[in-house]
KELOFI-541121 format. One line per 8 residues: number of its first residue (from 1); their letters; for each residue x, y, z of N, C-alpha, C. Coordinates in pm, 1 decimal, decimal comma. Layout:
// residues N
NUM = A = X:Y:Z:X:Y:Z:X:Y:Z; ... $
This chain:
// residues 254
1 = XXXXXXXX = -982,4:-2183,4:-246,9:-1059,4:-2077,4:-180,4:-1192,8:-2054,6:-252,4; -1269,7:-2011,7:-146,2:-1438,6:-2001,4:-228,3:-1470,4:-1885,4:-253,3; -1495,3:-1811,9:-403,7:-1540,6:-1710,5:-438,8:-1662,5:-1625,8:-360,0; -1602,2:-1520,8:-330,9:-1704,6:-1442,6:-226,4:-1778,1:-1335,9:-330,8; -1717,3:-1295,9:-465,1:-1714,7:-1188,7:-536,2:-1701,6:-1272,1:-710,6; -1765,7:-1205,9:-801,9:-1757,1:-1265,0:-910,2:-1788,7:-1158,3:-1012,5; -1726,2:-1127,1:-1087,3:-1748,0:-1032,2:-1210,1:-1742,9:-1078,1:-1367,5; -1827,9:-1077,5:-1456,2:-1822,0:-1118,4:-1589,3:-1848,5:-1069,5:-1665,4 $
9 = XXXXXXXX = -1776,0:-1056,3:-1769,6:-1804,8:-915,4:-1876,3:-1830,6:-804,1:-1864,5; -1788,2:-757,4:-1770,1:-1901,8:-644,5:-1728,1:-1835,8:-476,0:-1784,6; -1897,7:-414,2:-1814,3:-1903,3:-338,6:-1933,5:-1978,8:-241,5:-1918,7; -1980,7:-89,8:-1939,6:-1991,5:12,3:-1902,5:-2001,5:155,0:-2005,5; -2098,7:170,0:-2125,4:-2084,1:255,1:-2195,0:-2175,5:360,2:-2167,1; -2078,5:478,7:-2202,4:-2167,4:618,8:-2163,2:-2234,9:693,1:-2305,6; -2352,4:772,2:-2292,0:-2382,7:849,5:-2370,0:-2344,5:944,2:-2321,6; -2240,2:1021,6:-2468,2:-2241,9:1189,5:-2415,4:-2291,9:1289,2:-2470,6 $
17 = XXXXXXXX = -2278,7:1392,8:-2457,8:-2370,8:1493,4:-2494,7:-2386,8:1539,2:-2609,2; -2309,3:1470,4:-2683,3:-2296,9:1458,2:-2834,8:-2322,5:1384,7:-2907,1; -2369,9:1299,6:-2815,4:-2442,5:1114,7:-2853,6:-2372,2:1080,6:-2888,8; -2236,0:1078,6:-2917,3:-2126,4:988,6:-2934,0:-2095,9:890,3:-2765,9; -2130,9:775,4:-2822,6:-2067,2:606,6:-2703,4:-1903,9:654,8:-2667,9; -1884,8:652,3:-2527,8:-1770,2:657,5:-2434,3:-1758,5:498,2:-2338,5; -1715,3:423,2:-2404,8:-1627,3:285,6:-2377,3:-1568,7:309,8:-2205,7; -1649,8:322,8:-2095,7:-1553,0:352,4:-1964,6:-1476,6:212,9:-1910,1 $
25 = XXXXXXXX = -1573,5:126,3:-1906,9:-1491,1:-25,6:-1893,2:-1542,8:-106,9:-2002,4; -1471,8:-234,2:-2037,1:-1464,5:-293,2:-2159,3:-1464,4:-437,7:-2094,1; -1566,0:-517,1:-2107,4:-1575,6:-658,9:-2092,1:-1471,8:-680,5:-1981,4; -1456,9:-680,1:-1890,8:-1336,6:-759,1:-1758,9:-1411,2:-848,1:-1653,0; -1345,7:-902,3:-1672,3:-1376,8:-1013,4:-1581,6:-1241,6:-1039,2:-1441,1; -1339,9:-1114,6:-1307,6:-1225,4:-1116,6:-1220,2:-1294,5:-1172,3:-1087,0; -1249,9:-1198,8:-1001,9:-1310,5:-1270,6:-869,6:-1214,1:-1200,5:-752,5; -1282,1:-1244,2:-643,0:-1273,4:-1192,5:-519,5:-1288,1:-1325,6:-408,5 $
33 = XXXXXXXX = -1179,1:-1390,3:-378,4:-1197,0:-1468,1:-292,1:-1190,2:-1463,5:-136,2; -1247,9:-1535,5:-55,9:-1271,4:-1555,3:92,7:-1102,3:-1514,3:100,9; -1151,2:-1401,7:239,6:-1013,5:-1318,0:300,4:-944,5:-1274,4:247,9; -952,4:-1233,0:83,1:-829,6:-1160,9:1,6:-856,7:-1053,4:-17,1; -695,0:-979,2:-2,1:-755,8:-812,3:-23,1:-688,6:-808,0:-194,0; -806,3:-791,8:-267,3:-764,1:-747,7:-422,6:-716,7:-632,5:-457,3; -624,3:-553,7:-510,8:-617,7:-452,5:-543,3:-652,4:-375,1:-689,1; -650,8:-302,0:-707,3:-723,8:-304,5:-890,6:-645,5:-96,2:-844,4 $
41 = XXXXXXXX = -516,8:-82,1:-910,5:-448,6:26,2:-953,7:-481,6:45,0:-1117,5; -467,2:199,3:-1104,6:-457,7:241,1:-1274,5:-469,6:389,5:-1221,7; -434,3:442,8:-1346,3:-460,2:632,9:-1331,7:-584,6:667,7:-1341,2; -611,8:782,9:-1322,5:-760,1:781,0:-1338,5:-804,1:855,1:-1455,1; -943,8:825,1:-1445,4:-1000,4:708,5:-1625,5:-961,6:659,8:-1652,7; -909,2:533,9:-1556,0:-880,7:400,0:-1640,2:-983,0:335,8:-1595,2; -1100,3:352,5:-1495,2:-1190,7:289,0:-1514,4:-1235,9:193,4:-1393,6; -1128,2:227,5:-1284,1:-1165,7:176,0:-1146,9:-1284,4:187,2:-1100,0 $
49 = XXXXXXXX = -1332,7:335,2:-1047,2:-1397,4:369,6:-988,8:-1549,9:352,3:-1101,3; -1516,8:357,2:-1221,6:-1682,7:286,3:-1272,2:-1732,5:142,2:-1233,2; -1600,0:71,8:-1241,6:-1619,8:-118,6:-1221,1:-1717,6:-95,9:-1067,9; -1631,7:-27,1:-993,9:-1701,7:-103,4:-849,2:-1832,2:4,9:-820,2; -1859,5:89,7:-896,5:-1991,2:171,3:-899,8:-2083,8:59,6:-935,2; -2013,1:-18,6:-1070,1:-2133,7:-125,6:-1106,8:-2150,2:-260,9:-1005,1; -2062,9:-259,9:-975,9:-2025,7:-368,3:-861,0:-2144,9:-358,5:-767,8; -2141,4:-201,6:-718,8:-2206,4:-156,0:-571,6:-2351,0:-168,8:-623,6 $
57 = XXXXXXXX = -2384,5:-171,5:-734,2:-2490,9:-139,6:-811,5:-2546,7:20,1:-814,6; -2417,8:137,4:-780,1:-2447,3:267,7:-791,2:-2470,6:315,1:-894,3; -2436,0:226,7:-1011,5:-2456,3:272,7:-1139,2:-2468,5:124,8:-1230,5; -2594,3:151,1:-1318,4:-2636,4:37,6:-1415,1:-2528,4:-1,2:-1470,4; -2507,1:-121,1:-1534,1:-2381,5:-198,0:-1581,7:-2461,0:-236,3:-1778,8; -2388,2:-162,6:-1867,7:-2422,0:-190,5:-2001,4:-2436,6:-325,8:-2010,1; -2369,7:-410,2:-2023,8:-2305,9:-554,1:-2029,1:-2261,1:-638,6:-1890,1; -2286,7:-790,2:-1858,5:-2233,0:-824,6:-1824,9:-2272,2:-876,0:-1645,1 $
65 = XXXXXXXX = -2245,3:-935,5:-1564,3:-2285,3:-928,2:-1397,7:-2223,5:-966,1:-1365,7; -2259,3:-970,0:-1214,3:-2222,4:-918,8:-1098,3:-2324,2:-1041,3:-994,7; -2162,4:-1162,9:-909,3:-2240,5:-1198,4:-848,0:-2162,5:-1246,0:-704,3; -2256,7:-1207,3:-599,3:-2205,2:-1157,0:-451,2:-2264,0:-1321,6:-409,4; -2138,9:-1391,9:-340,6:-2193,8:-1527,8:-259,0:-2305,1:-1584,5:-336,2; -2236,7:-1646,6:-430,6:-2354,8:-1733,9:-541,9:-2478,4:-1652,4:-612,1; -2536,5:-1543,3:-557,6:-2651,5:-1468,0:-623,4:-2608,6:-1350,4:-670,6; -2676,3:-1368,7:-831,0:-2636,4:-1245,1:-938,6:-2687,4:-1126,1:-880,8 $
73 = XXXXXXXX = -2622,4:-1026,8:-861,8:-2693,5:-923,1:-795,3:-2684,4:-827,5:-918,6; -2647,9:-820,8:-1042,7:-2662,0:-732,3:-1099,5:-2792,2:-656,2:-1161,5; -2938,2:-688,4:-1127,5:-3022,6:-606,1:-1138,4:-3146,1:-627,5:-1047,3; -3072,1:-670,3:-953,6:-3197,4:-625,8:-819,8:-3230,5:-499,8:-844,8; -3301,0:-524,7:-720,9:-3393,7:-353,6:-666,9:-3448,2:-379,1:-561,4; -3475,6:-267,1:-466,2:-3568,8:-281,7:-369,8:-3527,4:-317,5:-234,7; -3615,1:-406,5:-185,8:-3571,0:-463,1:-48,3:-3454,7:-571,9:-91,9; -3479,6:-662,6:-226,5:-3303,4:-711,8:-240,2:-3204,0:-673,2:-216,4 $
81 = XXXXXXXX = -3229,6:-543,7:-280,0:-3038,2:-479,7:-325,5:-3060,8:-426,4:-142,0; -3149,4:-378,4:-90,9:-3121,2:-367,5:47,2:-3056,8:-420,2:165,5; -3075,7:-575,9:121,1:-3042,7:-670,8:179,0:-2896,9:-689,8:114,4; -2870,9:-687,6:23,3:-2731,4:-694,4:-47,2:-2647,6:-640,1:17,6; -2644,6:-506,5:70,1:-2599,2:-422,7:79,1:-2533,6:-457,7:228,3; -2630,8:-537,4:300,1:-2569,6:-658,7:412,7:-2430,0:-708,5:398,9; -2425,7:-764,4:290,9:-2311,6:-836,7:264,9:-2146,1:-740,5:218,4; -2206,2:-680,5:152,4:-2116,1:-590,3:41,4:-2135,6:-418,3:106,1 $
89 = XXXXXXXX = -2007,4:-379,0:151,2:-2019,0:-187,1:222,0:-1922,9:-153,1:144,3; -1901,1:-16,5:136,6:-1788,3:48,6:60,1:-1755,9:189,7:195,8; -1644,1:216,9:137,8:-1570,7:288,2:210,6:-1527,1:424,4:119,2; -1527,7:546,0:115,6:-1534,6:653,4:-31,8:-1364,4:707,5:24,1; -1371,2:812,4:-70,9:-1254,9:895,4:-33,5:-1247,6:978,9:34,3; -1344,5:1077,0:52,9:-1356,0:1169,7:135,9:-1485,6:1141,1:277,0; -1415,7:1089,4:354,7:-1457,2:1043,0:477,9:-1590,0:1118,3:506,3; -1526,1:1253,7:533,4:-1653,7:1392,2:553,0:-1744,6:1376,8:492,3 $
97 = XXXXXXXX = -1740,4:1379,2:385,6:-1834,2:1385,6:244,2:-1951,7:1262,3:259,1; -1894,1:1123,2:336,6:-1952,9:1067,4:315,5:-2048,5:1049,8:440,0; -2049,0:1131,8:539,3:-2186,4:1140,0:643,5:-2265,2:1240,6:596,6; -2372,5:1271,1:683,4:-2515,1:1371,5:686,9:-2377,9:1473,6:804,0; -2358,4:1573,5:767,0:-2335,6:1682,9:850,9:-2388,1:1757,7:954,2; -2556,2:1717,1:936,6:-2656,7:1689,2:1066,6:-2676,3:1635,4:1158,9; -2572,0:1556,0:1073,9:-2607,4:1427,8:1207,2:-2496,8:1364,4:1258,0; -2507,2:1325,1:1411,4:-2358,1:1209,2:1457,5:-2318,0:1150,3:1453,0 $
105 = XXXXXXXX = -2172,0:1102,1:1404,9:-2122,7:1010,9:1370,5:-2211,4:862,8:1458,9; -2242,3:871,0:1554,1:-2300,8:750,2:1597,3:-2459,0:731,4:1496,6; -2509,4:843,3:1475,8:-2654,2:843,0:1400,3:-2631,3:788,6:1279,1; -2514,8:840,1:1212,9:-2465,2:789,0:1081,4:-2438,2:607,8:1074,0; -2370,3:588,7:1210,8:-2355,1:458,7:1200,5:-2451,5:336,6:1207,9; -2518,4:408,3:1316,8:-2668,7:332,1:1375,3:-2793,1:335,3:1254,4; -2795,7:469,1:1147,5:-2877,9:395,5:1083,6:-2928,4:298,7:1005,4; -2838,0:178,5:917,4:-2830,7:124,4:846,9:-2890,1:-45,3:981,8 $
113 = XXXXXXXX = -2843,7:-15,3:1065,8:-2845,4:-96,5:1226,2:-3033,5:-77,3:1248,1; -3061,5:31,8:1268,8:-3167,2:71,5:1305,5:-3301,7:18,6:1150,4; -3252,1:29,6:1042,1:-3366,6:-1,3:945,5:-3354,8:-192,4:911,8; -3269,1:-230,5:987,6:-3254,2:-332,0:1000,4:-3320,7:-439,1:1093,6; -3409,1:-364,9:1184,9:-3464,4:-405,2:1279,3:-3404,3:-408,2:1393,5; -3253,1:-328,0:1470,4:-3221,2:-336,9:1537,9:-3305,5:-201,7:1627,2; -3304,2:-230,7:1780,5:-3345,3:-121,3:1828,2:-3245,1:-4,1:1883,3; -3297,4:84,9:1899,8:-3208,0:224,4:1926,1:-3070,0:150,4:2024,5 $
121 = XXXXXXXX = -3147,8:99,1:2174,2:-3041,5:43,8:2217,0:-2935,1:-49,2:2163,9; -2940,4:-148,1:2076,0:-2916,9:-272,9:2024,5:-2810,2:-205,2:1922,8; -2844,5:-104,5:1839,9:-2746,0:-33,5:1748,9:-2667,2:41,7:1809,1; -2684,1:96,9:1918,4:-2582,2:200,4:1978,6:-2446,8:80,5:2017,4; -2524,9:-30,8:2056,6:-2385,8:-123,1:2138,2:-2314,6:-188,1:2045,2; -2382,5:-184,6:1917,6:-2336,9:-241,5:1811,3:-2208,1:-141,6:1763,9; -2279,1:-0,9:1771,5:-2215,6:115,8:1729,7:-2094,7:106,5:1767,3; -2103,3:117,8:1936,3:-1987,5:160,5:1999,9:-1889,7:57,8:2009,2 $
129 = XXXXXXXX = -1891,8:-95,1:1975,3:-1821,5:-196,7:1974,1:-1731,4:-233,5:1839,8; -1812,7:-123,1:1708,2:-1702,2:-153,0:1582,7:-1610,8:-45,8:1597,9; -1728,0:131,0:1698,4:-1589,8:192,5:1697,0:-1426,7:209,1:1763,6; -1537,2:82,9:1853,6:-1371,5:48,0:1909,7:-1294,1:-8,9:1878,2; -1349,1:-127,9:1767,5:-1252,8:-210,5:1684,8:-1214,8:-68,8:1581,9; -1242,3:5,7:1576,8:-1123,3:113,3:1458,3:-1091,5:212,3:1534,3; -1058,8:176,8:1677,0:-1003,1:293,1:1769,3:-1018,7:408,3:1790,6; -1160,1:457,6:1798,3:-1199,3:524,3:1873,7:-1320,5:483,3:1967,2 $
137 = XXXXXXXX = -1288,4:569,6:2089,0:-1416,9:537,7:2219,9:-1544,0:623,2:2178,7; -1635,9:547,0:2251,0:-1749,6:572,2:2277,8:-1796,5:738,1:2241,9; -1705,3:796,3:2272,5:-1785,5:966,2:2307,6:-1742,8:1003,6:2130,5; -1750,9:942,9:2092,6:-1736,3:974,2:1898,3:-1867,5:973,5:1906,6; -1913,2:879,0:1943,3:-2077,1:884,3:1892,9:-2138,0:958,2:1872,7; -2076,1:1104,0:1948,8:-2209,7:1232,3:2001,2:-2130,5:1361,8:1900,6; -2042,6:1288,9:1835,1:-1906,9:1451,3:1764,5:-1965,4:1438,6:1573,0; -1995,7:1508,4:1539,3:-2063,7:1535,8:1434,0:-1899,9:1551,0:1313,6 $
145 = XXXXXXXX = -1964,2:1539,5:1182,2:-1831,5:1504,6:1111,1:-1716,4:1549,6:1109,4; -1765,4:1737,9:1152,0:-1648,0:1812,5:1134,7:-1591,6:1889,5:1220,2; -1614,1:1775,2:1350,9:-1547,8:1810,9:1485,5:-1432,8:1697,5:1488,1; -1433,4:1622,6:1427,6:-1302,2:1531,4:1380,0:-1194,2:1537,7:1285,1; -1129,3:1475,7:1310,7:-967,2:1497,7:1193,7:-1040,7:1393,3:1075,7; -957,6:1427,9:973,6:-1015,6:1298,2:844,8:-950,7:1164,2:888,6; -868,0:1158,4:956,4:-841,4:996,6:994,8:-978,1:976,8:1071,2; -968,1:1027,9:1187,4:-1057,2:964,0:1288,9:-1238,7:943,8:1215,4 $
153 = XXXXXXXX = -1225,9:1080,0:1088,6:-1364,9:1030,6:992,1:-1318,8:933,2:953,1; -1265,9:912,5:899,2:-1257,2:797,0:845,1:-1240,5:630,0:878,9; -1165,8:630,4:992,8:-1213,2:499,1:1128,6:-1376,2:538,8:1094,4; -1465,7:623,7:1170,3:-1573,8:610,4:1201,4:-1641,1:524,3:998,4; -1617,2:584,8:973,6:-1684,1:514,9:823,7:-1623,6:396,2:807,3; -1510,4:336,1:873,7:-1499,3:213,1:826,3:-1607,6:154,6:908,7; -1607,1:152,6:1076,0:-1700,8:135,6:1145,1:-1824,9:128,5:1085,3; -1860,0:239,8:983,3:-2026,5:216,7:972,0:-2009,9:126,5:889,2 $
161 = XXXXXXXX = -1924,3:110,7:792,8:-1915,0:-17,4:686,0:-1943,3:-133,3:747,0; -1859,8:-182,2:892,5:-1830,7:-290,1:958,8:-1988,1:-333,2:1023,2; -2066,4:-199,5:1084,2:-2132,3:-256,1:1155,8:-2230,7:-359,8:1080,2; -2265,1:-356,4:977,8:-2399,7:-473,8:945,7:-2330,6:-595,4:916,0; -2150,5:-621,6:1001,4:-2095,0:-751,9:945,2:-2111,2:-770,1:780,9; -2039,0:-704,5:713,2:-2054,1:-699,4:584,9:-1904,2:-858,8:525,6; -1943,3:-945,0:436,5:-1819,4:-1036,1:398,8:-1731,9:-952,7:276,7; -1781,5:-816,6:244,5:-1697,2:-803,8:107,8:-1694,5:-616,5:152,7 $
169 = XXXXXXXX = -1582,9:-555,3:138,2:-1548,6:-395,8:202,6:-1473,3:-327,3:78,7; -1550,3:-269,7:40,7:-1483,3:-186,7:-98,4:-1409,0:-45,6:-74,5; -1270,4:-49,4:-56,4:-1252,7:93,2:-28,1:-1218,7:156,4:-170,5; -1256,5:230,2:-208,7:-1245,9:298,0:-322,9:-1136,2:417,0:-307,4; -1046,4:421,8:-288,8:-945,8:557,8:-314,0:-923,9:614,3:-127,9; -1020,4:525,1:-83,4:-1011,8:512,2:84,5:-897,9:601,3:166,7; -788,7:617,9:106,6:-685,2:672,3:170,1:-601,1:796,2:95,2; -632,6:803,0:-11,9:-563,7:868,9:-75,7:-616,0:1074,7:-27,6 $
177 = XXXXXXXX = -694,8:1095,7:36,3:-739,9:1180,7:51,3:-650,8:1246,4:181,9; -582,8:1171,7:254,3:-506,5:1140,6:415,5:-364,7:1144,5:364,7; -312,8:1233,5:500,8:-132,3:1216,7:473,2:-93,9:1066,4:506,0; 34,7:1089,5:491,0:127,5:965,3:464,8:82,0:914,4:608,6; 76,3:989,5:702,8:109,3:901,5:840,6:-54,9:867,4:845,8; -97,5:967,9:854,7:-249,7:876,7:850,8:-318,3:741,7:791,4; -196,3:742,2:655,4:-259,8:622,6:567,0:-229,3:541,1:636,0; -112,2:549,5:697,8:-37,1:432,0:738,5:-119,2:348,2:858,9 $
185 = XXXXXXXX = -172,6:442,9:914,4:-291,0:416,7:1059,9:-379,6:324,3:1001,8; -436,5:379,8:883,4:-559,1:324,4:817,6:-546,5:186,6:777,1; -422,6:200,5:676,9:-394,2:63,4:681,8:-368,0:-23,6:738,5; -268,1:-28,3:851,5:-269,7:-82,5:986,2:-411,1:-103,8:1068,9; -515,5:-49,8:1049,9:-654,8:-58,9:1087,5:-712,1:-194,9:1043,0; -634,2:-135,1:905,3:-726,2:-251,6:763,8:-648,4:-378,1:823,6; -539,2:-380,0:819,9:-480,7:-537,0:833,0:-546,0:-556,7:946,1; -552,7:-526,8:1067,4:-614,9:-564,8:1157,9:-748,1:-642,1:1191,8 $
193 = XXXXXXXX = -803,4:-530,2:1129,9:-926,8:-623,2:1112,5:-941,7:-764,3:966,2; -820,4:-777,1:902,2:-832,3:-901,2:821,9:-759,5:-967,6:899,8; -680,3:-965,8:1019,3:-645,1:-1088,9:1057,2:-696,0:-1110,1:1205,0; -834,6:-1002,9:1239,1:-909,3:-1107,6:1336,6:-1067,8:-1124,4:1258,2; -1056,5:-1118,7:1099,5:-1172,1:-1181,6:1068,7:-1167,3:-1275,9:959,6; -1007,0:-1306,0:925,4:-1010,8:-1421,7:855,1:-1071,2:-1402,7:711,8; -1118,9:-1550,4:685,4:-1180,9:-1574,8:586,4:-1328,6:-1460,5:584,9; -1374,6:-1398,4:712,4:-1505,9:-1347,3:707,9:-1519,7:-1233,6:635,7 $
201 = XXXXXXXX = -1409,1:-1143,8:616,0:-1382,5:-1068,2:561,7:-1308,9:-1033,0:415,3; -1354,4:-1024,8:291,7:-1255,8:-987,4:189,8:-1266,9:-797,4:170,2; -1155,6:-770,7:87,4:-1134,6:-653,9:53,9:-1097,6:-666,9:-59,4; -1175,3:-528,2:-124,5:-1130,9:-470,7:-224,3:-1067,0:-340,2:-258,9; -940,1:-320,5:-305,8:-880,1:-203,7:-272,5:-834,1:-164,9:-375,2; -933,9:-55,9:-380,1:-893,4:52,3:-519,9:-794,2:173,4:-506,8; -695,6:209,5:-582,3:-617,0:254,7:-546,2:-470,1:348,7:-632,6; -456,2:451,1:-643,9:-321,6:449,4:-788,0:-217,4:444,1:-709,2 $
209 = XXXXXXXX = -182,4:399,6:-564,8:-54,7:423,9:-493,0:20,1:264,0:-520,7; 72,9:249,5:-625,7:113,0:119,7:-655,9:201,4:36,0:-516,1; 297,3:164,6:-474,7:370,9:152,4:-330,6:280,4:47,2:-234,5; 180,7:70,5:-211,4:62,4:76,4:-133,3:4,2:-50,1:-112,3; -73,6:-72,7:-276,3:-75,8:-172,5:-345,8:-35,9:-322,0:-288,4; 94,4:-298,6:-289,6:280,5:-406,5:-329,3:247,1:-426,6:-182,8; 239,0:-373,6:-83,3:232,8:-342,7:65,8:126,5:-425,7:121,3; 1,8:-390,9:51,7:-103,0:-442,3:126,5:-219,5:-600,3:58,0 $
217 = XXXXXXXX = -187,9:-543,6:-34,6:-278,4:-647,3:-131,8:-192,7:-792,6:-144,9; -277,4:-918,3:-159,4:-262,9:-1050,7:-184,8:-246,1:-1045,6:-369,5; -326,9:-993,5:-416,2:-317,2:-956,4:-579,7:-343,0:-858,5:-653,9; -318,1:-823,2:-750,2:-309,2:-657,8:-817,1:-386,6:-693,9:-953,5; -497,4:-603,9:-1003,4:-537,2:-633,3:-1118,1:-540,0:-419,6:-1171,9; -463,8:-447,0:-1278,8:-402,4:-303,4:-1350,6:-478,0:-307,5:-1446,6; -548,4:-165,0:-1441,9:-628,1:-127,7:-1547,0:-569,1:-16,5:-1592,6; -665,4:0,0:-1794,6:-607,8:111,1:-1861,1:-702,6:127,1:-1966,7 $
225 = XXXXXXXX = -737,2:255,3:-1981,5:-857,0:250,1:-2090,0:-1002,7:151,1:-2084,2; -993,3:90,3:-1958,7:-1155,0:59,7:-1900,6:-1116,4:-99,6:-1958,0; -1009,2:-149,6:-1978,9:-958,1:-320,7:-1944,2:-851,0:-361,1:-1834,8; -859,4:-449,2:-1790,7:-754,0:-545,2:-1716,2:-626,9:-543,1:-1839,5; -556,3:-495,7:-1818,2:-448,6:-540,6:-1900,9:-326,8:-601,0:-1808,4; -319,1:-652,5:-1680,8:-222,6:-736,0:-1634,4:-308,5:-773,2:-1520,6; -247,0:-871,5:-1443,3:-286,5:-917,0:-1312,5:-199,0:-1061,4:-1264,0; -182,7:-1020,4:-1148,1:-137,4:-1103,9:-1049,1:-35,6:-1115,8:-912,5 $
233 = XXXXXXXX = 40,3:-1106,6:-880,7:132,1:-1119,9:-779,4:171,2:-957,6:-713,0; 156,4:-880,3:-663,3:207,1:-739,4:-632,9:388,3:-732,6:-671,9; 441,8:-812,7:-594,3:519,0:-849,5:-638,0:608,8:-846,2:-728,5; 559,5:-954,1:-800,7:568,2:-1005,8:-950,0:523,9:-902,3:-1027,6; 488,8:-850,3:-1005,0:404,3:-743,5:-1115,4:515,0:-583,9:-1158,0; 542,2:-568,7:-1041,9:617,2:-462,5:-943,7:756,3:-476,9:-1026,8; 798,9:-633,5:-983,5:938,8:-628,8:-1026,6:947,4:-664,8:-1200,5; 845,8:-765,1:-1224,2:873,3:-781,5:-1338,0:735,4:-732,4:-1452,2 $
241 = XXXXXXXX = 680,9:-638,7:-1441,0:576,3:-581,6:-1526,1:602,7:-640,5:-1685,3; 468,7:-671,7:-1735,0:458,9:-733,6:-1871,3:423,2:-602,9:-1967,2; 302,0:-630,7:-1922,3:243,0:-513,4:-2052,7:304,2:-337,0:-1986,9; 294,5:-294,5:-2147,2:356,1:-197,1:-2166,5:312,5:-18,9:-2046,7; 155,8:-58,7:-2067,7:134,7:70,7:-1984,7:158,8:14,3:-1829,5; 191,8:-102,5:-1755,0:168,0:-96,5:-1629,2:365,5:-61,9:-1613,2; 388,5:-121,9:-1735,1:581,3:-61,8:-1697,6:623,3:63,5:-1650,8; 470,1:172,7:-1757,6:505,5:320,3:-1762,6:458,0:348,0:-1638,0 $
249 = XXXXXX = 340,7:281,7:-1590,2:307,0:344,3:-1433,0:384,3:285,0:-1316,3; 490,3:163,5:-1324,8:550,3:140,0:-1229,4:680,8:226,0:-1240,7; 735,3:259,2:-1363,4:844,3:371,0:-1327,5:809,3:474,9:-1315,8; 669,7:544,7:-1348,5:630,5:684,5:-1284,8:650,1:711,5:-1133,1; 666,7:585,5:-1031,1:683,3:615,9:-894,7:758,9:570,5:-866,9; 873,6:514,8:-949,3:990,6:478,9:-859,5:1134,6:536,7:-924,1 $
């Protein structure tokens, strides 16, 4: 399989307000191949949600890069990382949170469509064709964030992810914000769209629901204190855990 995603050393130290260095991730390395959904579990501050900040390029990376379909993207700028951003969407936790409250879920979706050179018309059909691939119709377009349930926000944000045909979908904690039955929608969403886009599509799925994890992901990479300390099989991992802290977090939920 051909690497869609590539991470090396990549490394993450904070200044705090005491000028004492805070270590958030520590040299890890890891790949992302054509059509795989990766998973990357740990508790939090262990350092998930910094990796794919640096990933997204939301936040500078101390050490180390970052490289999307053969090109290092770790210190673009500009109309690059603009264009990057083509390839590579993320998906947050709080669905709501992540539109303009001004504006309609179709406006939200269409703009990234619209600075792209698509025209008003051209993005709306674009619009209304991913929100039907995440099941909802057309008249979403005109319902503003918080005339919706957080599932149905949250379809619409996968949608805006989907529309610029992105090859790499980062959900970051994506579900954890949603009841049980909702996740279950979501995820059922998610598989869906990986098995009518194949190889076109990889995922990355951040996540502490190990359950979840075991369920949905092709491979599991467990973090702790801002390293990889296991990886591989959901599975395998699940039933037969090596290192010591992923033992303590697989019997914390079962």
């Amino acid at each position: 399989m051909e690497k869609v995603l590539e991470v090396n050393n990549l490394t993450k130290i904070f200044r705090g307000k005491d000028k004492q260095d805070f270590t958030a991730v520590s040299h890890i390395d890891f790949c992302l191949y054509e059509g795989e959904c990766l998973g990357i579990i740990g508790e939090s501050g262990s350092g998930k949600s910094t990796t794919v900040n640096m990933i997204t390029r939301l936040i500078e990376p101390t050490d180390g890069n970052v490289i999307l379909e053969g090109e290092d993207i770790t210190h673009i700028k500009g109309k690059q990382l603009r264009s990057m951003y083509k390839k590579m969407q993320m998906v947050f936790q709080s669905p709501i949170e992540s539109f303009d409250p001004r504006c309609t879920l179709g406006d939200g979706i269409t703009e990234s469509l619209r600075n792209n050179g698509l025209s008003k018309k051209e993005a709306n059909q674009v619009a209304e064709k991913v929100l039907k691939q995440c099941g909802l119709d057309e008249t979403f377009m005109g319902r503003y964030p918080h005339e919706v349930s957080g599932g149905q926000c949250q379809r619409a944000a996968i949608a805006r992810a989907l529309a610029v045909g992105p090859s790499v979908l980062i959900c970051d904690e994506a579900t954890s914000a949603l009841d049980v039955t909702i996740q279950k929608e979501i995820i059922d969403l998610l598989q869906s769209l990986r098995a009518s886009q194949g190889k076109k599509l990889s995922i990355l799925f951040i996540c502490h629901d190990v359950a979840l994890v075991q369920n949905f992901c092709d491979r599991v990479l467990v973090m702790h204190d801002g390293v990889i300390v296991e990886q591989g099989n959901p599975d395998e991992i699940v039933k037969n855990p090596k290192d010591d802290y992923t033992k303590k977090l697989i019997e914390s939920v079962l």
